[in-house]
N, C-alpha and C positions, 0 to 999 in steps of 0.2 A: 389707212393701211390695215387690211387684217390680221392679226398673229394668230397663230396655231394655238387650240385651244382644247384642252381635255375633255371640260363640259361641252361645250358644242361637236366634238369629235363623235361625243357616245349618244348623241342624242339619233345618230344615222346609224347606229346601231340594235339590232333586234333585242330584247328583255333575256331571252335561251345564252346568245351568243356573249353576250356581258358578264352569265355568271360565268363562266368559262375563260374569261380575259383573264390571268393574273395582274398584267400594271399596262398601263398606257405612258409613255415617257413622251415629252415636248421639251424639244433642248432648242437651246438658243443658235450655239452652233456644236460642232463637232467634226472632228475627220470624217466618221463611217457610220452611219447607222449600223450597215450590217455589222458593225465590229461593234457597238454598243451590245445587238442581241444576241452576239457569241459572248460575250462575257457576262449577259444574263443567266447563257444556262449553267453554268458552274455555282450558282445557289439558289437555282431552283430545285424541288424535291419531291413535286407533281406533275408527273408528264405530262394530265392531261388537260394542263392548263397553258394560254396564251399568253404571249408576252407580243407589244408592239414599239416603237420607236420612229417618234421624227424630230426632224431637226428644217429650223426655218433656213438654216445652212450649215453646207459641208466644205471640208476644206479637201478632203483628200477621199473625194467621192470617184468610184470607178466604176467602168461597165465591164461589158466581156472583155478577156485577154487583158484586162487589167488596164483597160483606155480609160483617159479621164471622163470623168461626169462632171462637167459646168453645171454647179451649185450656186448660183446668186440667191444672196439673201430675200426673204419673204415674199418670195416670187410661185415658190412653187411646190412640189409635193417630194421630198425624201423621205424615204420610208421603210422600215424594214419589220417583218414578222416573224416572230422566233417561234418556232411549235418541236418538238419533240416526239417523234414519233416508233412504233416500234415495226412501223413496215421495212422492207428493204430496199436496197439501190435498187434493184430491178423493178421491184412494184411502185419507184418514184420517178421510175422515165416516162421521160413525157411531160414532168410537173410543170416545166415554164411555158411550155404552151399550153396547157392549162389555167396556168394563172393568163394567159395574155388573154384568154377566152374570158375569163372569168369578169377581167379589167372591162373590155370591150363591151361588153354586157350591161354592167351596173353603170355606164357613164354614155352609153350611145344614143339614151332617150336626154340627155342634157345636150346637147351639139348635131349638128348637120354639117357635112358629113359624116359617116359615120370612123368611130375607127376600127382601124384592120390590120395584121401583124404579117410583119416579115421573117418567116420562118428563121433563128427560132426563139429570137427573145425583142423584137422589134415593135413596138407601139406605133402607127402611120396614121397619119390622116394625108389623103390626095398626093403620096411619094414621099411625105415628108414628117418625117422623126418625131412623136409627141413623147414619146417615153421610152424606161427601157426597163427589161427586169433582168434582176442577177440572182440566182440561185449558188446558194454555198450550206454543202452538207458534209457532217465529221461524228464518226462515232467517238461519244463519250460517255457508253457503260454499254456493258454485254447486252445485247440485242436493241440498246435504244439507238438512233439517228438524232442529231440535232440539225435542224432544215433551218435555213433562213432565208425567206423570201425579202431579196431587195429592191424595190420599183421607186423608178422616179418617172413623174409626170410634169410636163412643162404644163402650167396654171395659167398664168396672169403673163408671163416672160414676154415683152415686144423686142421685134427689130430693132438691133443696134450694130450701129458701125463698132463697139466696143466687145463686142458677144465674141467669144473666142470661139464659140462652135465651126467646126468647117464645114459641115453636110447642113446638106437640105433637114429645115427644122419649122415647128411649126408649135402653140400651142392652142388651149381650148378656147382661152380669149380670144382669138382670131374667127373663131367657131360658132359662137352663140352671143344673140341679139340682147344678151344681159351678162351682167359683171356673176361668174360664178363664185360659189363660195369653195376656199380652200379648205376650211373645216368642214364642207359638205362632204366636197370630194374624197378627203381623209375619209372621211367614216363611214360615206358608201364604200373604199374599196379595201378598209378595215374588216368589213360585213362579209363582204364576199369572200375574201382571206381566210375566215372563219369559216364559212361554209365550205368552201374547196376544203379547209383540213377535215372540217367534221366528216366527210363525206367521201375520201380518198379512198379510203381502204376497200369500199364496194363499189366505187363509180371508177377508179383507175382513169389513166391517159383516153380508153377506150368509150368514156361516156363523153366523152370532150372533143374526138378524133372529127367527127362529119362538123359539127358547130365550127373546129378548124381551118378544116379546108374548104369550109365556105369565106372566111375569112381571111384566108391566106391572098398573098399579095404579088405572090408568085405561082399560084396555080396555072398552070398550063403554056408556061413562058421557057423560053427558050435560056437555058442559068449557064454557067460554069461556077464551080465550087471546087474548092482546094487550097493546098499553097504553091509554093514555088517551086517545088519539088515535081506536084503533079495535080494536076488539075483534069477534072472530066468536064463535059459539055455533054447538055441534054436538055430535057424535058420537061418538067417539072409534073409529076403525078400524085403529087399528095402526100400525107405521110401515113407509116402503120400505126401497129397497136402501141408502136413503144416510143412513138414521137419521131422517129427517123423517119427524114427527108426520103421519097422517094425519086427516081433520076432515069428517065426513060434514053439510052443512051444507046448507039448501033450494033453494041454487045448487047441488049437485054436493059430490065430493069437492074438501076444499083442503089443501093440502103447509103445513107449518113448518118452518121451520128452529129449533133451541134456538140465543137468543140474546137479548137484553134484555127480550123478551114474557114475561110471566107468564101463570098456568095455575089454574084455580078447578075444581072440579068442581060443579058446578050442583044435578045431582040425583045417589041413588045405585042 
């Protein structure tokens, strides 16, 4: 069995990006990673430094709208990146499809097929679920943002009549004709974490938008999107500069934002 490993973590990481890490943390288990690197930045005292966090298990791991994350031990990748930034909310929309881009990227030349994201924090391979990212941001000083990127990737995790998942899931071990490393995978998608930060402030949502919607997994499908209250049907056209869902519907195009609305796909 592998455990998670500091040294082999940084070794997938570039010489630039490492002096810029401030601490790498591997915890055995823990509730939240994200909750580990919001309690980082309250004694950090260099913005422009990174802080990261995993844990070979979580107890009180969630995704969007606050749904559980099935965390089985030393299975698979929890992970979260604390960075500090002094951009604003507005110039950080977009950032989870960004990082899905980023994720997709740095792990697509390890596995066949490829993965691809369901608008707008959904990790897929062939319909079915390999990861998910949770972004949670809070200002804590005049003009700074504390960001926390939280992704989990299912690694090694098989079929079990025991797996409390309900949806369609999948992960890389199903994918690739060799045992991957989860200290690999840590520290390829530690690298790109870094780079998506270093590189935010001039590349925005907008340098990531077409790499998207080629990726997108609902491109040109027939969705409904809403809650209970009210729900549209349409089109699915891609998204803009700010990461909203675009909805081609018999009124016109109409904008989403990702945020408590759910997403169906109607026809295929």
């Amino acid at each position: 069995m592998e455990i998670l490993s500091v040294k082999k973590i940084k070794k997938s990481i570039s010489e630039e990006n490492l002096k810029i890490l401030e601490d790498i943390k591997v915890l055995k288990t823990t509730n939240s990673t994200n909750d580990i690197a919001k309690n980082f930045f309250s004694s950090v005292h260099n913005s422009d430094k990174y802080f990261a966090c995993y844990a070979e298990e979580q107890t009180l791991g969630r995704g969007r709208n606050n749904n559980e994350w099935i965390s089985p031990p030393n299975k698979n990748i929890y992970f979260s990146f604390g960075w500090q930034t002094k951009l604003s909310f507005q110039q950080l929309e977009g950032l989870s499809l960004a990082v899905g881009v980023e994720i997709s990227k740095c792990l697509n030349n390890l596995i066949d097929p490829r993965i691809n994201i369901k608008w707008p924090n959904d990790l897929i391979i062939n319909g079915k679920k390999l990861g998910g990212i949770l972004i949670e941001t809070s200002v804590s000083k005049k003009n700074i943002i504390d960001v926390v990127i939280g992704i989990g990737i299912n690694v090694l995790m098989k079929y079990s009549k025991t797996t409390k998942i309900t949806q369609d899931w999948t992960s890389l071990f199903y994918h690739s004709d060799k045992i991957i490393s989860r200290n690999y995978v840590a520290g390829l998608v530690l690298n790109a974490m870094i780079n998506l930060a270093n590189n935010y402030k001039e590349r925005s949502f907008k340098f990531y938008k077409e790499d998207f919607i080629k990726l997108s997994t609902l491109q040109g499908l027939k969705c409904s999107i809403g809650n209970k209250s009210l729900i549209t049907e349409g089109i699915v056209k891609g998204v803009n500069d700010y990461g909203e869902l675009l909805i081609e519907t018999s009124k016109g195009i109409k904008q989403f934002r990702y945020g408590g609305d759910s997403i169906r796909v109607l026809t295929k």
